[in-house]
C-alpha positions as CSV (number, residue, x, y, z in Angstrom):
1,X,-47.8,71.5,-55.2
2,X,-48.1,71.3,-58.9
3,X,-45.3,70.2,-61.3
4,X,-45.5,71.0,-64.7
5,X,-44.2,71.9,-68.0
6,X,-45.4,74.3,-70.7
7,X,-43.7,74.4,-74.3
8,X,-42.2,78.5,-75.1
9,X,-39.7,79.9,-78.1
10,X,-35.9,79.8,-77.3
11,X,-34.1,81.3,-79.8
12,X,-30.9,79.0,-80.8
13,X,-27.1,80.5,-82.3
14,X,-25.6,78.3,-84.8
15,X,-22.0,79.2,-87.1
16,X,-22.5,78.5,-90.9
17,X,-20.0,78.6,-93.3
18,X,-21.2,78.0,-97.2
19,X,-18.1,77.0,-99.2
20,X,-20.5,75.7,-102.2
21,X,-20.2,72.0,-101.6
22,X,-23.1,69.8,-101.9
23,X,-21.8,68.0,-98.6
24,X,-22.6,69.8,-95.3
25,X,-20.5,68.7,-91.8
26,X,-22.7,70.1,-88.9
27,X,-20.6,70.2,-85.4
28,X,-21.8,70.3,-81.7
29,X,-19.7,71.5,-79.4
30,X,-18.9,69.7,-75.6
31,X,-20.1,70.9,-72.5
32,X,-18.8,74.3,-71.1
33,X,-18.4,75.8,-74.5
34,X,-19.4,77.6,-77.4
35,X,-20.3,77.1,-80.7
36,X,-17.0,79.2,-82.1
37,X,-15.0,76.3,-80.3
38,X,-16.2,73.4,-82.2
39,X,-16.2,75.6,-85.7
40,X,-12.6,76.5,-85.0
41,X,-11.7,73.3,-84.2
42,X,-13.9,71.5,-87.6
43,X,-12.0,73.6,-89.7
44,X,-8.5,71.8,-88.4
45,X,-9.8,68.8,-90.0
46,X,-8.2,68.6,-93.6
47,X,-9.9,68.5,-96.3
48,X,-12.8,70.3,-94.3
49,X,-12.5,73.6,-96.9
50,X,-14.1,70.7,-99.5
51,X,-17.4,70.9,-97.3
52,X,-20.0,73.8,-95.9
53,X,-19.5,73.9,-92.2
54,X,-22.2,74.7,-89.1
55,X,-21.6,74.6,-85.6
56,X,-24.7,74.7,-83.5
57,X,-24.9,76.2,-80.2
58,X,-26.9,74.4,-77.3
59,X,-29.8,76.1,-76.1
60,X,-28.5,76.4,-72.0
61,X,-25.8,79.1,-72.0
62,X,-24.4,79.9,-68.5
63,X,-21.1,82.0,-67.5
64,X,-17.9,80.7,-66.8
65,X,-16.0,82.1,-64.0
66,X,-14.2,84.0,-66.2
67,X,-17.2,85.6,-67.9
68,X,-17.1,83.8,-71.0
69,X,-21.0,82.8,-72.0
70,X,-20.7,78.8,-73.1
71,X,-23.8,75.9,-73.2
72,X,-24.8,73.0,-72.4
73,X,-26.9,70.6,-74.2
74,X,-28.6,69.5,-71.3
75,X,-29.1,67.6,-67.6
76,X,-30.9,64.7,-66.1
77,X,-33.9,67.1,-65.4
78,X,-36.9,66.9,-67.8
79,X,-34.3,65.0,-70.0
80,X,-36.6,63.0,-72.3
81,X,-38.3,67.0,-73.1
82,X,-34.6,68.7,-73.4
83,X,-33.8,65.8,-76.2
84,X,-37.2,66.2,-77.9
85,X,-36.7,70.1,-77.7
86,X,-33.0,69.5,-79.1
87,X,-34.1,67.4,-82.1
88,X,-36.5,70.3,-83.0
89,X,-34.2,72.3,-82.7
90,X,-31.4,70.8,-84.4
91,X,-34.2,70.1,-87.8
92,X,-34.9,74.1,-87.9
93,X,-30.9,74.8,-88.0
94,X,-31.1,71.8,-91.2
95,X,-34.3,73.8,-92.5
96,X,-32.7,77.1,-92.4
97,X,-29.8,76.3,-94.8
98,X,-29.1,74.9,-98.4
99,X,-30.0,70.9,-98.5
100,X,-26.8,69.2,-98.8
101,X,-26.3,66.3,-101.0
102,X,-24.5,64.2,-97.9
103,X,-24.4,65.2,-94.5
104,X,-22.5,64.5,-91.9
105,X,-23.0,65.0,-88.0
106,X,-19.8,65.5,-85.6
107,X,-19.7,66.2,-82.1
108,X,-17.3,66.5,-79.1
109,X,-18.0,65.4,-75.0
110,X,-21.7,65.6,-74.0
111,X,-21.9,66.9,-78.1
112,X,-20.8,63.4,-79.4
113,X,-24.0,62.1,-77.7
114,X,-26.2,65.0,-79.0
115,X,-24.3,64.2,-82.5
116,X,-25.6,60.6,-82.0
117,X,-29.5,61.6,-81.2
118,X,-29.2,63.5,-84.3
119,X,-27.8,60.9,-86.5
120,X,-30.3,58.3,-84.9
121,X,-33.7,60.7,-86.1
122,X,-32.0,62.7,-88.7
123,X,-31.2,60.9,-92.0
124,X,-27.1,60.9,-92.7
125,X,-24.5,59.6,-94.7
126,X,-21.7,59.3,-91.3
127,X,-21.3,60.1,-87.8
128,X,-18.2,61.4,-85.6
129,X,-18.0,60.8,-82.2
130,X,-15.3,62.0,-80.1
131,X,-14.8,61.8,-75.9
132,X,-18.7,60.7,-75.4
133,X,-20.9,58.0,-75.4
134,X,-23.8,57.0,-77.2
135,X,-26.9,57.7,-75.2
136,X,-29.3,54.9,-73.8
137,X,-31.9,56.3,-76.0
138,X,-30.0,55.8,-78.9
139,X,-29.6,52.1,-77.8
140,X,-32.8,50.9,-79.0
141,X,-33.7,48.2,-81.3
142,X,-34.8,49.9,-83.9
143,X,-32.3,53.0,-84.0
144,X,-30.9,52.9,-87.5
145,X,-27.4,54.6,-87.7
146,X,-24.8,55.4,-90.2
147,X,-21.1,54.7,-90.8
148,X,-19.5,55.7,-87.4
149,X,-15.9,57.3,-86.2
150,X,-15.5,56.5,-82.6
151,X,-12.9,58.1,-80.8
152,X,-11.3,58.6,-77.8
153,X,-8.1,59.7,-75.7
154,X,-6.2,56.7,-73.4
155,X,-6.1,59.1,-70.5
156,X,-9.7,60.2,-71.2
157,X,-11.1,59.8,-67.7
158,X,-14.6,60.9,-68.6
159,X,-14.9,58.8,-71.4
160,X,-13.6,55.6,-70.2
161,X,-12.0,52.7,-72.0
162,X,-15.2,50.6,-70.8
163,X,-17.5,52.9,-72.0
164,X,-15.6,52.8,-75.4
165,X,-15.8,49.5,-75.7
166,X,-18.9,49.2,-74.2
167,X,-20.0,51.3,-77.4
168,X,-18.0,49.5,-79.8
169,X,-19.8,46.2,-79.4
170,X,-23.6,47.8,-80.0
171,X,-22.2,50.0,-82.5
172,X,-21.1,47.2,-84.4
173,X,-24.4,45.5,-84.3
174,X,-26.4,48.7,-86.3
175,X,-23.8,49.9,-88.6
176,X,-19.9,50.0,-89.9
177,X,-17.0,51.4,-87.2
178,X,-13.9,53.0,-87.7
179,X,-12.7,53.1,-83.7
180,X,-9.7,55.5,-83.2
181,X,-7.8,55.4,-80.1
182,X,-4.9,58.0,-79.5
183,X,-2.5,59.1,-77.2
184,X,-4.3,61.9,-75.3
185,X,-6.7,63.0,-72.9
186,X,-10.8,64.7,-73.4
187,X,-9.3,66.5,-76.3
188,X,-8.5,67.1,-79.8
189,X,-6.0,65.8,-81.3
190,X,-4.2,65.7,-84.3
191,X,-4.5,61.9,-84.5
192,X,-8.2,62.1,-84.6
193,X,-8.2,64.7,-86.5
194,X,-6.1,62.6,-89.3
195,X,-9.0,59.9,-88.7
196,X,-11.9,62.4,-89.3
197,X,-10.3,63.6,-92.4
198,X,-10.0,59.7,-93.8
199,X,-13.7,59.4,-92.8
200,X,-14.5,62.5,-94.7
201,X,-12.6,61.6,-97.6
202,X,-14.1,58.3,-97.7
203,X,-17.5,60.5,-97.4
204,X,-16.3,62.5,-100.6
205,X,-15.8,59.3,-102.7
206,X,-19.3,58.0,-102.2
């Protein structure tokens, strides 16, 4: 029996809000939901109105039990493919919209890696990770990343303390970390969300 892949056109979604700033903050949502989520929840952030806002959608949608359509970024099969197929992917949402002066890449769960892979190949001025890890193939010697907000909930189960630190300690060998650590579970919270705005700020005054 034969295994094999063949390359095809998925069309992608992606949530774009142009509010005439130079800077551009480009979301990815967590597993199990939609792009609207992670918009809804970027524009919590204060000082968010100060920058154009998209929230991509991942390319496997799948029904909840309720009948709600939601995506996920991606699985252990054909991984190394799904990434190279995201990245692509990712670069034609960047193509499609005005060039910012600074960007910035966010995500949330399994979208804080995916926000990682793109900050790793896609040139950027900061990175926000919240509930999920950086990615082994973001670990390599000569990934280059920038200023990083790492954060996560003490009664986070998925995204462990260990793995936290864990992260912590290589992240601190590529580039500057701002860790944030709040009372909370795999959420949103409004202390991160007073972190992200600082980081943003700080983004503004570059």
């Amino acid at each position: 029996m034969l295994t094999a892949n063949v390359a095809t056109t998925v069309r992608g979604r992606y949530l774009y809000e142009d509010r005439g700033a130079e800077r551009l903050l480009v979301g990815f949502h967590g597993y199990a939901e939609a792009a609207e989520t992670n918009f809804a929840e970027l524009g919590r952030i204060a000082g968010a109105e100060r920058w154009s806002v998209a929230s991509i959608q991942a390319l496997h949608p799948f029904y909840t039990r309720g009948g709600d359509v939601v995506a996920s970024w991606m699985t252990k099969l054909d991984r190394e493919l799904a990434i190279e197929d995201n990245l692509s992917y990712v670069r034609n949402v960047l193509a499609s919209l005005p060039p910012p002066r600074r960007l910035v890449f966010s995500g949330f769960s399994q979208g804080a890696s995916m926000a990682a892979r793109a900050a790793a190949h896609i040139d950027c001025a900061g990175l926000i990770m919240l509930g999920g890890d950086v990615p082994p193939d973001v670990q390599g010697d000569g990934v280059q990343l920038p200023p990083v907000l790492l954060a996560r909930g003490t009664r986070d189960e998925w995204y462990s303390a260990e793995k936290f630190e864990a992260d912590l300690a290589f992240l601190r060998t590529k580039t500057e970390v701002t860790p944030c650590v709040f009372e909370g579970g795999h959420e949103w919270s409004d202390a991160f969300r007073a972190a992200a705005a600082a980081f943003l700020e700080e983004e503004l005054a570059r």
